[in-house]
Structure formats: structure tokens, C-alpha cells
C-alpha positions in Angstrom: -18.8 -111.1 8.3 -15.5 -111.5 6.5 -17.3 -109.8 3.4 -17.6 -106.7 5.1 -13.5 -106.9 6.5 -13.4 -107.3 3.0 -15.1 -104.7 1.6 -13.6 -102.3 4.0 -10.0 -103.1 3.9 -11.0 -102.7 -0.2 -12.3 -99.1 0.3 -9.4 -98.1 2.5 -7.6 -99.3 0.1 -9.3 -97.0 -2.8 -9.1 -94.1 -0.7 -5.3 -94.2 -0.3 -4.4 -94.7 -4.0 -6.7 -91.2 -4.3 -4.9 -89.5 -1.6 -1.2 -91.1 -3.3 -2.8 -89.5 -6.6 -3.9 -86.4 -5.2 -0.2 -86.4 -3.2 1.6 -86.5 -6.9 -0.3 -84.3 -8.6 0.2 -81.4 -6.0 4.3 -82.4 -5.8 4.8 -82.2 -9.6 2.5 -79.6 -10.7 4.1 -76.4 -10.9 1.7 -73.8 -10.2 4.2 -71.0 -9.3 5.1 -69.4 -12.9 4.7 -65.7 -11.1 8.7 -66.3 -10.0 9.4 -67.8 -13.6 8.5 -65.5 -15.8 7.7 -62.3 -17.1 5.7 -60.2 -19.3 5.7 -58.9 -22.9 2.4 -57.3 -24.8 2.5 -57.5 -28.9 -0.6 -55.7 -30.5 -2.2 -57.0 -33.8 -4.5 -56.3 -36.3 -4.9 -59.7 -36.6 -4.4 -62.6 -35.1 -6.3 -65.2 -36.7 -7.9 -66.7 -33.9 -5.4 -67.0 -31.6 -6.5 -67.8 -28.2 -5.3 -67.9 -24.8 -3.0 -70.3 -23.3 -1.9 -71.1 -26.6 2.0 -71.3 -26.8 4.9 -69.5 -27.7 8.0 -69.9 -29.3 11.1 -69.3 -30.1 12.8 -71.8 -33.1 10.0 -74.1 -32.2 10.9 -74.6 -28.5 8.4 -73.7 -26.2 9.5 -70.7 -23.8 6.0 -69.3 -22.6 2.4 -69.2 -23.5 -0.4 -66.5 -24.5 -1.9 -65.0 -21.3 -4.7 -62.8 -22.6 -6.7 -62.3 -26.0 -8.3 -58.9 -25.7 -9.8 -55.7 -28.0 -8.1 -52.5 -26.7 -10.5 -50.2 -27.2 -8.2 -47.4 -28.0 -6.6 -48.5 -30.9 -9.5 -51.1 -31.7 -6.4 -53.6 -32.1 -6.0 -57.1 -30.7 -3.9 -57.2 -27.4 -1.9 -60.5 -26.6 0.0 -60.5 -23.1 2.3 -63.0 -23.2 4.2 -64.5 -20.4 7.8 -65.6 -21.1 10.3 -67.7 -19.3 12.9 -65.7 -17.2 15.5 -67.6 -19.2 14.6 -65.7 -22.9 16.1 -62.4 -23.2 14.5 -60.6 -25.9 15.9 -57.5 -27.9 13.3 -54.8 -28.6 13.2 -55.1 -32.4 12.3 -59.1 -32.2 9.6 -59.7 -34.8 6.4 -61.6 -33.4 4.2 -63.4 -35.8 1.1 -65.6 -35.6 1.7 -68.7 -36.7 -0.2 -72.1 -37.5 0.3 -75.5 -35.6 -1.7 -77.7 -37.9 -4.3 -77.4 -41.1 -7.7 -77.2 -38.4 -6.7 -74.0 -37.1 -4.3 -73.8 -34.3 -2.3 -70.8 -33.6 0.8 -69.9 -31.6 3.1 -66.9 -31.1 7.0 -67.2 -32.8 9.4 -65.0 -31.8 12.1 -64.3 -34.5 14.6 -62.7 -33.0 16.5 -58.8 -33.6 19.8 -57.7 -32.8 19.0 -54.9 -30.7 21.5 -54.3 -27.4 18.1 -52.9 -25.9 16.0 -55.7 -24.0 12.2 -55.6 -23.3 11.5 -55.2 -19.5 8.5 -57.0 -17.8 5.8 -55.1 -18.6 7.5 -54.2 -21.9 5.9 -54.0 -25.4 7.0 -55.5 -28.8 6.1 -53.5 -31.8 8.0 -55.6 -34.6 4.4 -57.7 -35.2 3.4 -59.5 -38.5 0.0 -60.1 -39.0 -1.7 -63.5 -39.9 -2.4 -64.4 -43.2 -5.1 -66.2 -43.6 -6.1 -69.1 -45.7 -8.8 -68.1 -47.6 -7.0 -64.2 -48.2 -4.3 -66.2 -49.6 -6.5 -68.6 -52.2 -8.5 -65.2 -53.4 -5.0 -63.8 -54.3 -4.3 -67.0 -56.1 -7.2 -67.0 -57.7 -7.4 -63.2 -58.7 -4.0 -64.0 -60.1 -5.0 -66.7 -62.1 -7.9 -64.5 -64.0 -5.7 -62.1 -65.5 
């Protein structure tokens, strides 16, 4: 008999550290980035396998992430929508590059920024883009420089 109590005070007890866990998470989470941030589109010609939810920066501090990858079909260039805190202002001749996190291939977005007084709006499109360069274009210059 007192091995059942046991048992059961033991599984109430489980289920409450899952509901204190469950509690936390939902309290510290922010899930609200709608209020928090607004959107910019870049479009590439290449972006080197950059994929979404990968970051972006400015000076290597994190101030949004990459929202959408996509082909537009129009101009058969690759689309990024980024979303980017409310606290970044940035002027409309800001240079956006692709760079890389590490040697296996991670990407991210870095913002450089311009000196316009003119500031993309939500919604708003940066045309200041530098496309990636990628290892292997960079080792057949190399090595078409070192044949001649």
C-alpha cells in the first residue's frame, strides 16, 4: 500500500516540474517580434546558400534574422526578406553582403552601413547588395593566375 502513495505522490510530482517547465518556457520566450521589428528586402544574384532564419548583422551584433529565401520569378534573382529590430535605422545606400560564419558553410546577412539622410521604411528595399564569393570561384582565380 505505501508503494502506491509512493508512486503517486512521485508522479504528481513529475507532472508539476513539466507544468513549472512548460510555465517558463511560455514566460520567457518571446514570440511577439511583429511589434519589434520591421521589414527590409535585398535581391541577389547570389547568395551562396543562405537560408532562412539565418542572422543578421550589423558590426557583428545581431539586430535581426533572414525571413524568406525565395526565386522571384521576374527578375530570376534571389529574394531575402529580412526582419530587423525597430532599434536599427538604416540609410538607403547601406551595402548588404552575404557573408560566412565558419569554414562548413554558414551564411549570414551584414549590413555596412551608408550615409544617406534617406531611411528604408518597412516594407522598403535595399539595392546596395554584394554578391557572395564563393570558395571554389576564388581557388580557380588563384589557380588561373598561377598558370600564366
Amino acid at each position: 500500500m505505501s508503494r502506491n502513495i509512493l508512486e503517486t505522490i512521485l508522479g504528481f510530482l513529475v507532472i508539476a516540474v513539466a507544468v513549472g517547465f512548460v510555465a517558463f518556457g511560455f514566460k520567457y520566450i518571446d514570440t511577439d517580434t511583429d511589434n519589434k521589428t520591421y521589414t527590409v528586402y535585398a535581391y541577389f544574384n547570389n547568395v551562396g546558400g543562405l537560408k532562412t532564419g539565418a542572422d543578421v548583422r550589423v558590426s557583428g551584433v545581431l539586430v535581426g534574422e533572414v525571413a524568406l529565401v525565395r526565386i522571384d520569378m521576374d527578375a530570376f534573382k534571389a529574394e531575402v526578406k529580412m526582419h530587423i529590430s525597430n532599434s536599427i535605422v538604416l540609410p538607403e545606400d547601406t551595402l548588404v553582403s552575404v557573408a560566412d560564419s565558419s569554414l562548413l558553410g554558414g551564411k549570414y546577412i551584414t549590413f555596412t552601413m551608408g550615409s544617406s539622410n534617406a531611411l528604408v521604411q518597412n516594407g522598403g528595399r535595399l539595392d546596395n547588395v554584394a554578391d557572395v564569393v564563393s570558395l571554389e570561384q576564388m581557388l580557380g582565380k588563384l589557380i588561373f593566375l598561377g598558370t600564366q
